[in-house]
C-alpha positions in Angstrom: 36.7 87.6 123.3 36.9 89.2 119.8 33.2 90.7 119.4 32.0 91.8 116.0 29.7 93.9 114.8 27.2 94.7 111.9 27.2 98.1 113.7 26.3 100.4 109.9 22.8 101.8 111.6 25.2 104.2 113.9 27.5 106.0 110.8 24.7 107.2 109.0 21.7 109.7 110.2 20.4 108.4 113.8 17.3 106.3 113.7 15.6 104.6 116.3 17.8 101.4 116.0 21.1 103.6 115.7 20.1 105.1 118.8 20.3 101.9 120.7 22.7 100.6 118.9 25.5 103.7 119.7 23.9 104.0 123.4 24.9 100.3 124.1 28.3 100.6 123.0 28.9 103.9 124.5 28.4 102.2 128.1 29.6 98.8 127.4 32.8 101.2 126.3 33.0 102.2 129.9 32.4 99.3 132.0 34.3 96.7 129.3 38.0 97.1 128.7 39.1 93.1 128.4 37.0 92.3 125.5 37.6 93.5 122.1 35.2 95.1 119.8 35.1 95.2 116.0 32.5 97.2 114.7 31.5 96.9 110.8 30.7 99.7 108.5 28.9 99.0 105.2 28.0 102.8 104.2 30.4 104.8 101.9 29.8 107.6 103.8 30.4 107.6 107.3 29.4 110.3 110.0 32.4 109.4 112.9 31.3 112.9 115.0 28.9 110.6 116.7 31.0 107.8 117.6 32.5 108.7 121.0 34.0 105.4 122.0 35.9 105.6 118.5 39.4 105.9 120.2 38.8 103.4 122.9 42.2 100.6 123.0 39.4 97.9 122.4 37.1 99.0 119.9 38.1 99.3 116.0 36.4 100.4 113.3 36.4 98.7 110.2 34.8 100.0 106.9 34.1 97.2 104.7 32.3 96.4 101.4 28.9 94.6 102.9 29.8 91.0 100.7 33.5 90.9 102.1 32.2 90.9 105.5 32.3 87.4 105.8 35.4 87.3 104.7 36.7 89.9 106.8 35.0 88.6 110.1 37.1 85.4 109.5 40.5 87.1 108.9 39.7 89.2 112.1 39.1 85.6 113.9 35.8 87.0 115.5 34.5 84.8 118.7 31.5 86.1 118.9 29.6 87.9 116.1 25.9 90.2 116.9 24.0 91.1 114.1 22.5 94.2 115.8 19.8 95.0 113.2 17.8 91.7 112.1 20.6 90.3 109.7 23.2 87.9 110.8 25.8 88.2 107.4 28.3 86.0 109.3 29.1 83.6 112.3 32.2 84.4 114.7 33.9 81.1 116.1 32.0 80.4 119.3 28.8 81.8 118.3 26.5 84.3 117.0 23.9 86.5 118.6 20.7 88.4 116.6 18.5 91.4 117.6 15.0 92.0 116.2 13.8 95.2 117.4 9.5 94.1 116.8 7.9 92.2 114.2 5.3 94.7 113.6 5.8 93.9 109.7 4.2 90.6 110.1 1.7 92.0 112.8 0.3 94.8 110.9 1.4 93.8 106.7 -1.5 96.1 105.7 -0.2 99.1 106.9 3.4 98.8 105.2 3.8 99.0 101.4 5.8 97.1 99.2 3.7 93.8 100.8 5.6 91.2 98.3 9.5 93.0 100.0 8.1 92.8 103.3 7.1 89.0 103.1 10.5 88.2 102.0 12.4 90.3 104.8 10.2 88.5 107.2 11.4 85.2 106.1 14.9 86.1 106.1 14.6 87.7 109.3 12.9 84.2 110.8 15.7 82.0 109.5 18.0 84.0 111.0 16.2 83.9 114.4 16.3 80.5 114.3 19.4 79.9 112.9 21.6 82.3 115.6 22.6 80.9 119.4 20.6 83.6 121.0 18.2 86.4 120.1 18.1 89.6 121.8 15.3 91.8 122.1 13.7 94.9 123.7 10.3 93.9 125.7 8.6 90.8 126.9 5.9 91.5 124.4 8.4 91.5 121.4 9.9 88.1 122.9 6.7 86.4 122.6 6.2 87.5 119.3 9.4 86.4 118.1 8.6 82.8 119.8 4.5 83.1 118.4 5.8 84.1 114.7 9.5 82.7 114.3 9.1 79.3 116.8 12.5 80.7 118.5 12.3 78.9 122.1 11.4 81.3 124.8 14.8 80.1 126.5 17.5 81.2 123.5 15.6 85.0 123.5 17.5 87.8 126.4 15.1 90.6 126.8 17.0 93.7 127.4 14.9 97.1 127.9 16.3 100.6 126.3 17.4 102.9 128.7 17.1 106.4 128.7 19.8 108.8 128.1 21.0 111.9 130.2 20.1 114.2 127.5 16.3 113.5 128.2 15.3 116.2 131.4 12.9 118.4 132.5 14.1 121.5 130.9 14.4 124.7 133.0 16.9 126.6 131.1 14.3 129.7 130.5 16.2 131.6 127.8 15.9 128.4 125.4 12.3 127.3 126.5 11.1 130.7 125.3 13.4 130.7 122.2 11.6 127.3 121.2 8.2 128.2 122.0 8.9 131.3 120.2 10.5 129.3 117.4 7.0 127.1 117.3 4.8 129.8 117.8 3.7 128.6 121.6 4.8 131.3 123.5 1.4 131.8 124.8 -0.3 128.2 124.5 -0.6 125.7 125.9 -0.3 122.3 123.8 -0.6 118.4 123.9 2.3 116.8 122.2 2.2 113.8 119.5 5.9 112.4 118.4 5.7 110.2 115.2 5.2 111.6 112.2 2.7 109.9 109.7 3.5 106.0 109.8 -0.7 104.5 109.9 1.4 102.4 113.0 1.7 105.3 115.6 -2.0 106.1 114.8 -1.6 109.8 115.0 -5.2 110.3 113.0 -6.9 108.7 116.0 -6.0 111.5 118.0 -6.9 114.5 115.3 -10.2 112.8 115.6 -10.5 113.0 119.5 -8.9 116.7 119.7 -11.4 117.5 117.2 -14.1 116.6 119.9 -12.3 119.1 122.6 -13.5 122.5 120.6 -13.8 123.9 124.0 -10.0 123.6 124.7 -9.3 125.1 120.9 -9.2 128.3 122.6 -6.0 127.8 124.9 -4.7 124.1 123.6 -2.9 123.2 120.6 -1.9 120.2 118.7 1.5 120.0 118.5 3.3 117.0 115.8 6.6 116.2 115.9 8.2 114.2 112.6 8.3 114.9 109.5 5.0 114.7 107.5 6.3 114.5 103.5 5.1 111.1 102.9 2.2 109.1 103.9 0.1 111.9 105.1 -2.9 112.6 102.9 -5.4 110.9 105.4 -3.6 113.0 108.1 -4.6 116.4 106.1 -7.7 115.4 104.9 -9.3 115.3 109.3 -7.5 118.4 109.7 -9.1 120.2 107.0 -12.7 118.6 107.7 -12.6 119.3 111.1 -11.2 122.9 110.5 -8.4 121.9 112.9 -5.6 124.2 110.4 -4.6 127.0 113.2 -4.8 124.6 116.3 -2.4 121.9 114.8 1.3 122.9 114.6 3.6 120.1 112.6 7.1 121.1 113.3 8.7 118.5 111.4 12.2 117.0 112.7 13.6 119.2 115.3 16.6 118.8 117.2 17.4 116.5 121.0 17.1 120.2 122.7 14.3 121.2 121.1 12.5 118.3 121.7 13.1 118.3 125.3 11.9 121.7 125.8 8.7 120.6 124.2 8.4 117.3 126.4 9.0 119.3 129.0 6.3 122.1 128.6 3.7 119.9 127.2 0.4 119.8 129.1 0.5 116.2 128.0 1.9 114.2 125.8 -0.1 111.2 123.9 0.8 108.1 122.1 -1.6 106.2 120.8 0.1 103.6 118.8 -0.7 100.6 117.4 2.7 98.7 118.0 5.5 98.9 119.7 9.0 97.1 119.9 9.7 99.0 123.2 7.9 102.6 122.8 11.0 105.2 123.7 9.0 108.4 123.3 6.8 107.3 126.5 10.1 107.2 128.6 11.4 110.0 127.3 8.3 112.4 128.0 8.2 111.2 131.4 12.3 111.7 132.0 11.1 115.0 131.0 8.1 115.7 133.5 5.2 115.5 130.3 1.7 113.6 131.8 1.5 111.0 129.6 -1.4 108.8 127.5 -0.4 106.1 125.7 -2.2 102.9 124.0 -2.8 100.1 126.3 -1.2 97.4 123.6 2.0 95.5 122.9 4.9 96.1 125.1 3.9 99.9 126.1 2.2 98.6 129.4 5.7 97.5 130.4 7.3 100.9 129.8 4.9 102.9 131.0 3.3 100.4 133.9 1.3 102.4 136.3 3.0 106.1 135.3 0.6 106.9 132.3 -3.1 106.6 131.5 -3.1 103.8 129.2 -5.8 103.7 127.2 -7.3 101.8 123.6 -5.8 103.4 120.7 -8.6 103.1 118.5 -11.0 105.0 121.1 -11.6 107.9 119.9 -14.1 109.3 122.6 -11.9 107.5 125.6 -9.0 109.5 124.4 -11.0 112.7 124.4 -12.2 112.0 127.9 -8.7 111.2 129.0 -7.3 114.7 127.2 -10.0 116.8 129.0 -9.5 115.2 132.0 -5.8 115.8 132.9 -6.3 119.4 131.3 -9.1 120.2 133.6 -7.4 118.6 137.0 -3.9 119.5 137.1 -3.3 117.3 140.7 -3.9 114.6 138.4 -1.2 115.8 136.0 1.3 116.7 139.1 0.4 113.2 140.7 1.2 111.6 136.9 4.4 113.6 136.7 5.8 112.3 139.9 5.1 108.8 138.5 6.6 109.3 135.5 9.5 110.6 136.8 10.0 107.3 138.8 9.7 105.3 135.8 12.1 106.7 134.0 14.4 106.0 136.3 14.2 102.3 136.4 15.5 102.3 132.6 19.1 102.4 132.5 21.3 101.7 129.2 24.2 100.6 131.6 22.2 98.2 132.6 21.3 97.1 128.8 25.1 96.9 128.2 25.6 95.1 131.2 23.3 92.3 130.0 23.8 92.7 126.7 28.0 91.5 127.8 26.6 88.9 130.0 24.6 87.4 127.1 28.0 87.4 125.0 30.0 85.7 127.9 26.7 83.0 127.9 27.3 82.4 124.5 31.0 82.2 124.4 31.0 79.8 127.1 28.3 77.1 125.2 30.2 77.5 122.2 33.5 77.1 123.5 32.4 73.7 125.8 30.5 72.4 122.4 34.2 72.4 120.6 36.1 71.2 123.8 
């Protein structure tokens, strides 16, 4: 098969969906050398450095100009064409494959701006659903959605979980734990740990409001917030300054993989209380790295976390409280959570997301192919 790919999201700065986009390809890289793979570029400016399957026999790069893609996909005779961020600009010759990531957009409109853009990316983003031979996404909570909100038949969606990289351990590497909790100002502290920055979605003011509750843990615990805070935040500052939470909250911004897995690592806990999730990385990734964790009881973070993490309702201020104090005060309930959470992890594998993700290409090549026949 000739396999193409809208694969822009991994030449420019990593976000969540260039993540799993350059993690799938790096392991279908290893275990596929029959098929080939052509992988689209629509960005001027390219960052290659992070592209390690670049000078594999079977995988090409091709920078194009986004409306010649069509064009291009049929000069390169493309079988098979994945559209691995919500759009499908083109069809290959046997078939075409979509994935959509989550539909909060259309869960929670009130909490994204632009309202009018947003309606108009979800229609797209249906008709291409419903116009592609299969749709691939991350959880069983994100398939029914897609089914609920685009009427996509349960049997043309492959659910296909993230897996966690190698690069996500408990740290033990002394000399750079104490540079980073140095570097943060924790050298002494002991901290819970938030990633998510300020998007109303990952609910970080419902926590300020229950570690405002804890003042006697003020003492010894911090805050700590990873993600930038620029935009979106005013609500965030405003409970940190009525609850005179300034020198117990640390917002450290975008910080780097080894950075972050030192603080994962030392973190007395780590909570996510979000509203919705497509999948909800950050849980696996604090339990790779030996962090209790509490996370919201909602959307598909119940099947990423299953019995490894207190799970909890995210807009509970005084459960979340009560679940803070109470692996801060019994620490065999943070060892026995640890242990868990290490087992989890484990079960999350992105050779086994490229696996599938091949097997849902060969599925798909084979009905087109039989359809022309």
């Amino acid at each position: 098969m000739r396999i193409g790919m809208d694969a822009t999201p991994i030449f420019r700065p990593l976000g969540g969906i260039g993540y799993y986009i350059l993690n799938v390809l790096k392991y279908l890289a290893r275990i596929d050398h029959k098929n080939e793979y052509i992988l689209y570029n629509a960005v001027s400016s390219t960052n290659r450095a992070q592209v390690p399957f670049q000078h594999c026999g079977n995988f090409q790069i091709v920078n194009i100009w986004r409306p010649a893609l069509r064009w291009r996909m049929r000069q390169d005779r493309i079988d098979i064409f994945h559209g691995l961020n919500y759009r499908l600009p083109g069809r290959g010759l046997h078939g075409s494959i979509v994935t959509i990531y989550d539909l909060s957009v259309a869960r929670f409109p009130q909490l994204f701006r632009k309202a009018i853009g947003r309606r108009r990316d979800f229609v797209k983003s249906k008709r291409v659903a419903q116009t592609a031979d299969r749709v691939i996404t991350i959880s069983r909570h994100s398939a029914m959605d897609i089914t609920d909100l685009y009427d996509v038949p349960k049997e043309r969606i492959a659910v296909i979980y993230c897996g966690i990289g190698d690069e996500f351990f408990s740290e033990t590497d002394q000399a750079l734990i104490k540079k980073v909790r140095r570097q943060y100002g924790l050298e002494n502290r002991e901290y819970i740990l938030f990633i998510g920055g300020p998007d109303p979605r990952k609910n970080v003011v419902t926590l300020l409001k229950a570690y405002s509750t804890l003042s006697e843990i003020h003492l010894r615990t911090d805050l700590v917030l990873v993600g930038s805070m620029q935009r979106r935040s005013e609500e965030i500052y405003k409970v940190i300054r009525e609850n005179g939470l300034e020198h117990n909250v640390m917002m450290v911004g975008d910080i780097t993989q080894g950075a972050l897995r030192v603080l994962y690592s030392q973190a007395a806990v780590f909570v996510f209380p979000s509203l919705y999730e497509g999948f909800g990385m950050p849980v696996l990734e604090a339990m790779a790295c030996g962090a209790p964790v509490i996370a919201s009881n909602t959307t598909s973070i119940p099947e990423v976390a299953g019995d490894a993490a207190v799970l909890i309702k995210p807009t509970d201020v005084e459960v979340l409280a009560n679940s803070i104090k109470c692996i801060l005060k019994y620490p065999e309930t943070s060892e026995v959570m640890k242990s868990k959470g290490f087992v989890r992890a484990k079960l999350f594998s992105w050779e086994t997301a490229a696996r599938k993700t091949l097997e849902v290409y060969q599925d798909v090549y084979k009905q087109g192919y039989k359809a022309k026949c």
